[in-house]
C-alpha positions in Angstrom: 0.0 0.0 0.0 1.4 3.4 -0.8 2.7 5.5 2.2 -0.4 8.4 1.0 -2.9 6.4 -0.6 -5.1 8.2 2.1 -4.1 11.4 0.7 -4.1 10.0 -2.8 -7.6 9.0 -2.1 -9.0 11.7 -1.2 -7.7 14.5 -3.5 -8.7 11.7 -6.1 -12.4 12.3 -4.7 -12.4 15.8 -4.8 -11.5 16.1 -8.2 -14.1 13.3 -9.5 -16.8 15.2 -7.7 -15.7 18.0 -9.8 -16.6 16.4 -12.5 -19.3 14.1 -11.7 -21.0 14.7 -8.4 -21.4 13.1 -5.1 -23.5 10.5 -7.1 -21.6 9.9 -10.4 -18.8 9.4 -8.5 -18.1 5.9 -6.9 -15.8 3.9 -5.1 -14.3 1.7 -7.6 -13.3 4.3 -9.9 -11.7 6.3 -6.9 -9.4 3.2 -6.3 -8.5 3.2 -9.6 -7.6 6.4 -10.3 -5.9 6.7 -6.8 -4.1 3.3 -7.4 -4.9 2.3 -3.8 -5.4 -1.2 -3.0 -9.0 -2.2 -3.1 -8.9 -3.0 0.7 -7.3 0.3 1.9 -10.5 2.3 1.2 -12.8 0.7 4.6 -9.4 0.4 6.4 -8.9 4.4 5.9 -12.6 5.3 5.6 -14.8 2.5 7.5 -18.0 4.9 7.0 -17.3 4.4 3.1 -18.0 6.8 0.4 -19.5 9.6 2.7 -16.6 9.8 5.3 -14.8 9.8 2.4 -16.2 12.7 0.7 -16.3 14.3 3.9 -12.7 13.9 4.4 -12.7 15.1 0.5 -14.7 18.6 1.5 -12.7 18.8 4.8 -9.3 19.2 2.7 -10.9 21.4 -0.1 -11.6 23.7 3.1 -8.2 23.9 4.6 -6.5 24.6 1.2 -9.4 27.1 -0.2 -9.7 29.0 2.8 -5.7 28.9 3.1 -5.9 30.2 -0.4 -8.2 32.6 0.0 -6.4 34.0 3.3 -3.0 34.6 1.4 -5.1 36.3 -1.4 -6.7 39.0 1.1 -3.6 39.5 2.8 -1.7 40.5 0.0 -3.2 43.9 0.3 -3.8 46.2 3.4 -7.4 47.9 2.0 -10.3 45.6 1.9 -11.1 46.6 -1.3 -8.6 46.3 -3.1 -7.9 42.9 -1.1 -11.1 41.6 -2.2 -11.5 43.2 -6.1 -8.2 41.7 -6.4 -9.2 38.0 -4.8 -12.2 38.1 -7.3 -10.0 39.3 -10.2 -7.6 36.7 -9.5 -10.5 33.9 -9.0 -11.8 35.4 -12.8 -8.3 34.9 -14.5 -8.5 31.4 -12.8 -11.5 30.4 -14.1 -10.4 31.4 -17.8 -7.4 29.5 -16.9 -9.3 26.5 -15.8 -7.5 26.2 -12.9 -10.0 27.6 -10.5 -11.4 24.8 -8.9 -9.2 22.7 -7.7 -11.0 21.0 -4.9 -14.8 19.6 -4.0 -17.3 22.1 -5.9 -19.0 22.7 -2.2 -22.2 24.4 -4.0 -22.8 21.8 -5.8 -22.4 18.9 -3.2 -24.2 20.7 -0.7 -27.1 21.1 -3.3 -26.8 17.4 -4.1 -26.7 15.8 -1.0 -28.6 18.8 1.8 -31.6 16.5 1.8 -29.6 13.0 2.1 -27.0 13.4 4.7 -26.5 16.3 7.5 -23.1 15.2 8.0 -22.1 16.2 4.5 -24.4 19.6 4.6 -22.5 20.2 8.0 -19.6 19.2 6.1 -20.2 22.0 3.6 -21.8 24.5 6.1 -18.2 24.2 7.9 -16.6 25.1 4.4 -18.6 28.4 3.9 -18.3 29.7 7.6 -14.4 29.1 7.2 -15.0 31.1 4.1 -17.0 33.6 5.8 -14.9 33.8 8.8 -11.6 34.9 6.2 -13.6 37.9 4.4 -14.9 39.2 8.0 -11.4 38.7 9.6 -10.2 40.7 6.7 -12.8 43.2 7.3 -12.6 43.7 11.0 -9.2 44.5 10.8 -10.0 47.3 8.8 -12.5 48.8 11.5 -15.8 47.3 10.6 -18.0 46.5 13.2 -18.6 42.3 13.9 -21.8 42.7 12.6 -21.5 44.3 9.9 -18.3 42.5 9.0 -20.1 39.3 9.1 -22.7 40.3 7.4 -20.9 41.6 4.8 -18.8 38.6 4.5 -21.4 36.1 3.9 -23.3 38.1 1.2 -19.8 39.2 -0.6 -19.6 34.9 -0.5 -22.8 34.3 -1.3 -22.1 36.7 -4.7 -19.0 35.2 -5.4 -20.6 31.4 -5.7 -23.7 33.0 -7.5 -21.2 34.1 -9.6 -18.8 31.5 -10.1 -22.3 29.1 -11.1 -23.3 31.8 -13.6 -19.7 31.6 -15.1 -20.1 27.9 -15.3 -23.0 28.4 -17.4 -21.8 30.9 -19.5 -18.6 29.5 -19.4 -16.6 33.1 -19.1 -15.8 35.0 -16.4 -17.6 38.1 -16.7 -19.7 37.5 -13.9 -17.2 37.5 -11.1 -15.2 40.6 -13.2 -18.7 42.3 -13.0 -18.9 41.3 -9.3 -15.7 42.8 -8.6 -17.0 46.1 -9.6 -19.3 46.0 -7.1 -17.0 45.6 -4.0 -16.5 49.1 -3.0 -19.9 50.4 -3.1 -21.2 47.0 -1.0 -18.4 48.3 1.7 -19.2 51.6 1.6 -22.4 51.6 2.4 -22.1 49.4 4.9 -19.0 51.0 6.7 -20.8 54.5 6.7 
């Protein structure tokens, strides 16, 4: 067995639920694509496929919300910290190497009515993602409510966004968002 198949396993899971959902994506294709031994996937997951995708959502959160930290801290005004993070995610997406991890809005709309653990899974992910954007916000002399409020809807507009630029496969809509940024923290900072 390979020192990481864990590992292996799941970032092999969160890039086939990319592609094909919680439901299109099954075990037997994750051991073969992770080239674990058929075994090691009860000995490392012995709740099966949804611990697994758990796990899978659980690492997409660490390195997203790592990612987005280091995007926001790169500059000192909110603003410009946040256009920017949204600029970059744009160019990303054109790239097609924005989403490098489980597509949380679309597990959590797959699965909510399923499984708790996964929604709770996925509810963890956005309030890390939440938390980030306020952090970023009260340090720049909002107040906690306003920063929290302010960081869930700039969230919620940035996966609005990202699912419109999946359907129109550009990324104008998060370009267009980014527009937006100073006049949603203005207002709110008045």
């Amino acid at each position: 067995m390979k020192n990481n198949s864990r590992e292996e396993m799941i970032k092999v899971t969160a890039l086939l639920l990319q592609t094909k959902g919680y439901f299109g994506t099954g075990l037997n294709e994750i051991i073969a694509k992770s080239g674990a031994p058929r075994g090691s996937i009860y000995y490392h997951f012995p709740n099966g496929k949804e611990q697994l995708v758990i796990e899978a959502i659980e690492w997409t959160r660490e390195n997203v919300t790592r990612f987005i930290s280091e995007k926001l801290s790169l500059y000192n005004d909110p603003v410009e910290a946040l256009q920017n993070y949204i600029l970059d995610s744009a160019d990303r997406f054109e790239q097609d190497k924005y989403f490098q991890g489980v597509p949380i809005t679309a597990i959590v709309l797959e699965t909510s009515d399923i499984s708790d653990n996964l929604r709770e899974a996925c509810k963890k992910v956005f309030d890390s993602w939440h938390q980030v954007i306020a952090d970023k916000l009260l340090n720049n002399g909002y107040e906690e409510k306003i920063a929290y409020d302010l960081a869930m809807a700039l969230n919620a507009i940035i996966q609005g966004s990202l699912v419109i630029c999946l359907t129109q496969k550009n990324a104008d809509p998060l370009r267009k968002v980014s527009n937006f940024v100073p006049l949603l923290l203005k207002i709110n900072n008045a």
